[in-house]
C-alpha positions in Angstrom: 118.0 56.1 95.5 117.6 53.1 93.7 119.4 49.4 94.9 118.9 46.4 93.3 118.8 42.8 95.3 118.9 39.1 94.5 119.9 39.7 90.7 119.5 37.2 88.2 121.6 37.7 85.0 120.5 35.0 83.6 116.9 36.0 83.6 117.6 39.5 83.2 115.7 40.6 86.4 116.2 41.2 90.7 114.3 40.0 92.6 114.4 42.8 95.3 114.0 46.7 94.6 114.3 49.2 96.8 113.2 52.4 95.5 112.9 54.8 98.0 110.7 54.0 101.1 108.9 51.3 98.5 110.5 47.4 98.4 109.2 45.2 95.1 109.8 41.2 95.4 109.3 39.7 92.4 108.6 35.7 91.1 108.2 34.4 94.5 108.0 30.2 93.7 108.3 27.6 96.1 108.2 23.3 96.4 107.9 23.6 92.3 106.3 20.2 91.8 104.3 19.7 95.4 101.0 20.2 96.1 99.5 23.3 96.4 99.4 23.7 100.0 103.6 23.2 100.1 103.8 25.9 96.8 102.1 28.4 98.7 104.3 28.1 101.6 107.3 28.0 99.9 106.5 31.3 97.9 106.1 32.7 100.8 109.4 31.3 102.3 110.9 32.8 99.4 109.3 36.2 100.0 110.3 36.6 103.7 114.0 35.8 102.7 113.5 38.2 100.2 112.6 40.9 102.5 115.0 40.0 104.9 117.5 41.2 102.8 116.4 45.1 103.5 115.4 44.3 106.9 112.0 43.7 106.5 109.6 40.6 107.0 105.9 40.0 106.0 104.3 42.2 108.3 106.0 45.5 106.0 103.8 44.0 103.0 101.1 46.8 102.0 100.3 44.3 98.2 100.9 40.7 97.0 100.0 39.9 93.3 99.3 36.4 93.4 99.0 34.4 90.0 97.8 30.7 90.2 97.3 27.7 87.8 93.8 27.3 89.2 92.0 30.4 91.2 89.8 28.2 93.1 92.7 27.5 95.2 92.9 30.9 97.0 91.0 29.4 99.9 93.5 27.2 100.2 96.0 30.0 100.2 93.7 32.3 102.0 94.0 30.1 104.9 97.8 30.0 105.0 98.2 33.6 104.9 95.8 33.6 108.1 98.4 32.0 109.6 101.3 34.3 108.2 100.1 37.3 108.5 98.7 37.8 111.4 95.8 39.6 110.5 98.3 42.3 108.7 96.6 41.1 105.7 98.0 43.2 102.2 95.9 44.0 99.6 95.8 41.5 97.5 95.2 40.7 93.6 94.4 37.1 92.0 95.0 35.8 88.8 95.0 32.6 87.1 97.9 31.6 84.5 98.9 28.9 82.8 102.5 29.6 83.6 104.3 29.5 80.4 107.9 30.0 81.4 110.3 27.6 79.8 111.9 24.7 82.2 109.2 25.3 85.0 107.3 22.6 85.1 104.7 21.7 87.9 104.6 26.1 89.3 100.9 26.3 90.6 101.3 29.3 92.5 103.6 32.4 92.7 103.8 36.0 94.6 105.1 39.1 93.2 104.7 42.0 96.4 105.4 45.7 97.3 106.2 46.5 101.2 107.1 50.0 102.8 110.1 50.6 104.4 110.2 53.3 107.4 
């Protein structure tokens, strides 16, 4: 069974997927505009509500795609998710972008993720 969460007709997308045991979160942004420290943070604000909604928090995340304006940030985020995760670290994936989406200016850092659902 298939159910779609947090859908954006607009941007023809959801941001929530549940598919089975499997739960994709996708274009996780936060604090558009602030440094990189508060973008990170907010992403990640925006993915635990995001799991919330199927009853999950960051702990059920087995992979985060992370895509960044500049990759030499990820020890910057490296350190936050220390925080986050509590050593439940995903498997992770890093990318630099130059974040081409129309109307969103100042985006440094976003998280698309997959959790499992027991």
């Amino acid at each position: 069974m298939i159910k779609r969460y947090d859908i954006n007709e607009d941007w023809a997308l959801s941001g929530v997927i549940e598919a089975g045991n499997f739960v994709f979160v996708g274009y996780c942004v936060g604090n558009i505009g602030q440094p990189i420290e508060q973008q990170i943070v907010g992403a990640l604000d925006q993915l635990e509500e995001r799991l919330k909604l199927v009853g999950l928090s960051l702990a059920d995340v087995v992979k985060m795609g992370v895509l960044f304006k500049d990759v030499f940030d990820i020890p910057i985020m490296e350190k936050i998710l220390k925080e986050k995760f509590h050593r439940k670290f995903p498997v992770r994936k890093s990318i630099q972008t130059a974040f081409a989406h129309s109307g969103e200016v100042g985006i440094l850092f976003q998280i698309d993720a997959i959790a499992f659902k027991e």
